[in-house]
SEROBA-649526 format. One record per residue (C-alpha): residue in one letter; y, x, z; residue number from 1. Coordinates in pm, 1 decimal, always signed. Layout:
BEGIN
['a',[Y,X,Z],NUM]
...
This chain:
BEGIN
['x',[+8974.3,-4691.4,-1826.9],1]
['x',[+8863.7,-5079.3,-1942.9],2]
['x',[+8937.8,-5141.3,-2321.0],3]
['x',[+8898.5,-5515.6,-2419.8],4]
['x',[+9007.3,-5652.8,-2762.3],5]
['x',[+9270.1,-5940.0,-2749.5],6]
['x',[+9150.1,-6174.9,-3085.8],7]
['x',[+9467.6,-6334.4,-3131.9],8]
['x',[+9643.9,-5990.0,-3155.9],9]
['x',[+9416.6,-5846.4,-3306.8],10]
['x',[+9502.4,-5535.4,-3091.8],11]
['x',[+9272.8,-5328.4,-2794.2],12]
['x',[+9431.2,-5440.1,-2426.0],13]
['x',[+9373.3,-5074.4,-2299.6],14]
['x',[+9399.9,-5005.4,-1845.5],15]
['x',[+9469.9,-4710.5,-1887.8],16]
['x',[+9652.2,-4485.6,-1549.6],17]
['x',[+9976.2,-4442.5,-1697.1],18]
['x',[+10223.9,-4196.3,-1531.6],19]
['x',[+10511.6,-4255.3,-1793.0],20]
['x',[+10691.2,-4633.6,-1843.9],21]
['x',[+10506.3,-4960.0,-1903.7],22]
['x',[+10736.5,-4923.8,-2275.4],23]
['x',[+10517.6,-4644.7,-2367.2],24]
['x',[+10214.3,-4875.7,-2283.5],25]
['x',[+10321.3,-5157.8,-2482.8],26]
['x',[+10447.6,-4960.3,-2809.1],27]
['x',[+10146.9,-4773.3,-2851.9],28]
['x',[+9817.5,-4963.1,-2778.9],29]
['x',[+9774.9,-5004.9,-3157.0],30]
['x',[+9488.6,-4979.5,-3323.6],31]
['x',[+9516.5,-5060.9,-3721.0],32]
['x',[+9294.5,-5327.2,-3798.7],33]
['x',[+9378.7,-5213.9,-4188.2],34]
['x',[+9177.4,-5025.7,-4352.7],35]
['x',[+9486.7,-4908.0,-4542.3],36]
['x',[+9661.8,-4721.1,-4267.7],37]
['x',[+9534.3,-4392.0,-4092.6],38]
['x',[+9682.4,-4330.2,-3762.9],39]
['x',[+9657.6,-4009.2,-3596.8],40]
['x',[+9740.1,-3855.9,-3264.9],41]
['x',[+9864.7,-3498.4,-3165.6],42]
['x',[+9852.1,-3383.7,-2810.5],43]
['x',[+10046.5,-3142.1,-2724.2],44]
['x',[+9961.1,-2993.4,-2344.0],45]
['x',[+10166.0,-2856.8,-2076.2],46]
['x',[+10055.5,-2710.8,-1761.9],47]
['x',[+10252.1,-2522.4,-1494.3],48]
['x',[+10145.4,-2187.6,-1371.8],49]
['x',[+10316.5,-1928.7,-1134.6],50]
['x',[+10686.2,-2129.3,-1186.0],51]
['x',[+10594.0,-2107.5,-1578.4],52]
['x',[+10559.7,-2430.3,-1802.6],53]
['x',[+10286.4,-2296.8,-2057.4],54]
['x',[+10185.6,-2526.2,-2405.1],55]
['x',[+9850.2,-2522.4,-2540.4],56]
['x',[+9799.9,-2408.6,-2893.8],57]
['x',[+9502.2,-2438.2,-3095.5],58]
['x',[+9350.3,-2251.7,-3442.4],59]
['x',[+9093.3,-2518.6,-3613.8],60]
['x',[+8981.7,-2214.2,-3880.4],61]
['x',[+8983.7,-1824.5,-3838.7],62]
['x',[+9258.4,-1882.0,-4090.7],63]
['x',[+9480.1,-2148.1,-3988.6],64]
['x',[+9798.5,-2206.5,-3821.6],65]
['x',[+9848.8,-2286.6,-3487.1],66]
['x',[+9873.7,-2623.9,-3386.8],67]
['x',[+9895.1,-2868.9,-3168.4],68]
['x',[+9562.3,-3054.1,-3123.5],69]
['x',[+9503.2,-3357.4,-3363.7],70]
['x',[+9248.3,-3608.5,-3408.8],71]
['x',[+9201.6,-3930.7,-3600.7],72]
['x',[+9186.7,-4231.9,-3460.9],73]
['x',[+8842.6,-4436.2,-3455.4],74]
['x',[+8846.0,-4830.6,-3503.1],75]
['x',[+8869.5,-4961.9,-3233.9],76]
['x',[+9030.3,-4733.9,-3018.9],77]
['x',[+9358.4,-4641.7,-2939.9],78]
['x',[+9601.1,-4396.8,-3024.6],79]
['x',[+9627.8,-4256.7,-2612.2],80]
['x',[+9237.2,-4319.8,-2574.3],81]
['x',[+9187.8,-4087.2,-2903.7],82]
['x',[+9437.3,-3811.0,-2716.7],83]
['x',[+9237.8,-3837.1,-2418.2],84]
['x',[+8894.1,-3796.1,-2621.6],85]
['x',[+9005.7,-3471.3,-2833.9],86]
['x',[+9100.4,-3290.8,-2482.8],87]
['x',[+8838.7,-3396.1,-2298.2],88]
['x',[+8562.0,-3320.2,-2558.6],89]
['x',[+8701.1,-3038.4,-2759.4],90]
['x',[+8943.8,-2882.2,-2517.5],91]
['x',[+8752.6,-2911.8,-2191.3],92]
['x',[+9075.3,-2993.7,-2024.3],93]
['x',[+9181.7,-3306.2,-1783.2],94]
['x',[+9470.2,-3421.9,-1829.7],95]
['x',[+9668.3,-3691.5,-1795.3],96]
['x',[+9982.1,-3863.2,-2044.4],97]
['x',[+10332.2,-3829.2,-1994.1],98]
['x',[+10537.4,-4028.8,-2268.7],99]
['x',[+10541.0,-4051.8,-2605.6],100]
['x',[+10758.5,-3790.1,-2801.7],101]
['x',[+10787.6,-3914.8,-3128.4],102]
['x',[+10647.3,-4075.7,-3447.5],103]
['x',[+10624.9,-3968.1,-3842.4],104]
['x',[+10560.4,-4241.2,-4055.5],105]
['x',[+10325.0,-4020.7,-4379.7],106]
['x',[+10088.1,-4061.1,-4665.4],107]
['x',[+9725.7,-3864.6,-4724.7],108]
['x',[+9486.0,-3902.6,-4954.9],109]
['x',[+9144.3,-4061.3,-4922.6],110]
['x',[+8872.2,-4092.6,-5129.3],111]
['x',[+9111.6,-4021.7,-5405.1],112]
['x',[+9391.8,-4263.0,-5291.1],113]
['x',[+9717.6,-4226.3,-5136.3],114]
['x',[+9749.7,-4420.4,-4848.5],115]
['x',[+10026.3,-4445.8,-4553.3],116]
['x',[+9897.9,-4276.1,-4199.3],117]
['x',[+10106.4,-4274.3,-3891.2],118]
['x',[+10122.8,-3995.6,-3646.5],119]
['x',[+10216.5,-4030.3,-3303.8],120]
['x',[+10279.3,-3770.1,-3046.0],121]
['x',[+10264.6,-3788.9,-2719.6],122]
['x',[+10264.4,-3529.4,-2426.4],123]
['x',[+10007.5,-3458.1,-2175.6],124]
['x',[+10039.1,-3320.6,-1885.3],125]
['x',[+9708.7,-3048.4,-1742.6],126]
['x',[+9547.8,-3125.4,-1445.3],127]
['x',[+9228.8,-2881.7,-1452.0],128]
['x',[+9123.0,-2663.8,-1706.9],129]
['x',[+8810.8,-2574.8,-1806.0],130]
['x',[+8687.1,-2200.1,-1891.1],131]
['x',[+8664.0,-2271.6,-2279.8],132]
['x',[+8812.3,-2523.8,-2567.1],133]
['x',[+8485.6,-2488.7,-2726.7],134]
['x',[+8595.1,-2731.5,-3023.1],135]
['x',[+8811.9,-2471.6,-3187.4],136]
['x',[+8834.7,-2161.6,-3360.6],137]
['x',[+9089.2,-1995.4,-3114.0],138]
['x',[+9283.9,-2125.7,-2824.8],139]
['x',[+9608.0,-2040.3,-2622.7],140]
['x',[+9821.9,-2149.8,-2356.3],141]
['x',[+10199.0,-1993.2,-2460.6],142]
['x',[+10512.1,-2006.9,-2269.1],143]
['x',[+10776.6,-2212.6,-2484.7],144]
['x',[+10943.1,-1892.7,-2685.5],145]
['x',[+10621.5,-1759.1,-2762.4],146]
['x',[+10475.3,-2070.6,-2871.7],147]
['x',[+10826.9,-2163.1,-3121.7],148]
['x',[+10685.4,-1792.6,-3270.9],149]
['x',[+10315.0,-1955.4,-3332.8],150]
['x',[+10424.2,-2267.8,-3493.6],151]
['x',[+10479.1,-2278.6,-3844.3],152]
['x',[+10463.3,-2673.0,-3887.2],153]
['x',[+10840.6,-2808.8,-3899.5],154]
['x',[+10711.3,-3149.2,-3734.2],155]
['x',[+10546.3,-2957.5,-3433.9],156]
['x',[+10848.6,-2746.2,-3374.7],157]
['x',[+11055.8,-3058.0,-3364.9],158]
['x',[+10788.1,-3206.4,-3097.8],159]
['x',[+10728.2,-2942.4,-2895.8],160]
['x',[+11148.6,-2952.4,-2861.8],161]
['x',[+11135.6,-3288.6,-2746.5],162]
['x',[+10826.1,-3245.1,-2516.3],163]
['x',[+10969.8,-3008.3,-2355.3],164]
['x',[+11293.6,-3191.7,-2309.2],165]
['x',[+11110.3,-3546.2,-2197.3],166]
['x',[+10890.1,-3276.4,-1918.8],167]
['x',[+11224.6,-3170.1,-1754.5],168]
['x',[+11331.9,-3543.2,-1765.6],169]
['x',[+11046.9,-3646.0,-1605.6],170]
['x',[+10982.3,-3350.9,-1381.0],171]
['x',[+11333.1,-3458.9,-1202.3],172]
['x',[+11213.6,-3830.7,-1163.8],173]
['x',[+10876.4,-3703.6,-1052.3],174]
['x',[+10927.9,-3462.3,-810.9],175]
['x',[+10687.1,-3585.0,-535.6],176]
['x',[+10420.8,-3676.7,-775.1],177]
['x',[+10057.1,-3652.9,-677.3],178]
['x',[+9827.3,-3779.5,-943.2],179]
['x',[+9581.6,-3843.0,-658.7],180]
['x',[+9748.3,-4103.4,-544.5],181]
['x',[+9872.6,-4317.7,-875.0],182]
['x',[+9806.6,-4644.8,-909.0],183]
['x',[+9634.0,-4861.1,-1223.4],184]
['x',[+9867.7,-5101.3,-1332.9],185]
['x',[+9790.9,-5447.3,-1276.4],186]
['x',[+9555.9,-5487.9,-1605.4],187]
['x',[+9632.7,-5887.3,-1571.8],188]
['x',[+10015.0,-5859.9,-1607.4],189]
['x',[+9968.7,-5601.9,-1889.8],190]
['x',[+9800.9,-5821.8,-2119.2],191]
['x',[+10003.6,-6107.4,-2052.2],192]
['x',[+10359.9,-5922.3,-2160.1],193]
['x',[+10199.3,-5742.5,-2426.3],194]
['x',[+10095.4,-6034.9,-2575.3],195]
['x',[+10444.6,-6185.2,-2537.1],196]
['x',[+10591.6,-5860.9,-2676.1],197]
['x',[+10385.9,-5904.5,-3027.3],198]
């Protein structure tokens, strides 16, 4: 993946190998420039095993909920680059996105201040796993009832709903996929309608 930084947009141009719509391109290669926004990503991961569409859950402390994985995202990178990063690095897993499944517009508190943050989901679809998500406390791959049981979060619930509605969706449009054989999209044309779009 090539990230360059448009000036006049103040935005990252990200080629990245998409396998949802170019829409999901353009809305979300966003990286605040203002230091008084946080924007955050959660992944939440499907995989399919034995005719079973499992979701992969994650504790952060011995204590904790489940959850979806989460992450910050770094200046100057993007929200999908930052969802990539957290699976590659902490959950040792390939994988590659699917659409975005929803937004919550927030507050948090840093350094003593209440500032807005965005959160984005967006779903991501397992291509190899690897034998341990060595960046957290405990780990699971759940089939959808069992992981409604494990959430306690209102907003993941909600997500993991619509994940697994936009997966059917584009399980039916995709039937013949082979991510072997996708194709970049022309990096050139991107950056030219995105910065039309803004």
């Amino acid at each position: 993946m090539a990230v360059r930084f448009c000036p006049s947009a103040q935005f990252l141009i990200c080629d990245i190998r998409f396998v949802g719509n170019l829409n999901l391109l353009y809305n979300n290669i966003e990286v605040s420039m203002n230091k008084n926004l946080v924007l955050e990503t959660v992944t939440i991961v499907c995989k399919e095993e034995n005719n079973k569409l499992l979701w992969f859950l994650v504790k952060t402390l011995e204590n904790s909920n489940w959850e979806f994985p989460h992450v910050l995202v770094r200046k100057g990178e993007s929200s999908v680059r930052a969802a990539l990063r957290i699976i590659s690095q902490q959950a040792n897993i390939n994988a590659k996105v699917l659409e975005e499944v929803g937004r919550l517009d927030t507050f948090t508190n840093l350094n003593g201040k209440t500032i807005p943050k965005k959160v984005i989901y967006y779903l991501l679809l397992a291509k190899h796993v690897g034998k341990e998500a060595v960046g957290f406390f405990e780990s699971s791959w759940c089939d959808y009832a069992k992981a409604l049981k494990k959430l306690n979060n209102k907003n993941d619930l909600s997500m993991l709903k619509n994940a697994r509605d936009t997966f059917k969706v584009w399980k039916k449009q995709n039937a013949n996929y082979n991510f072997d054989e996708e194709e970049e999209f022309p990096k050139d044309e991107i950056e030219e309608e995105f910065q039309e779009e803004i």
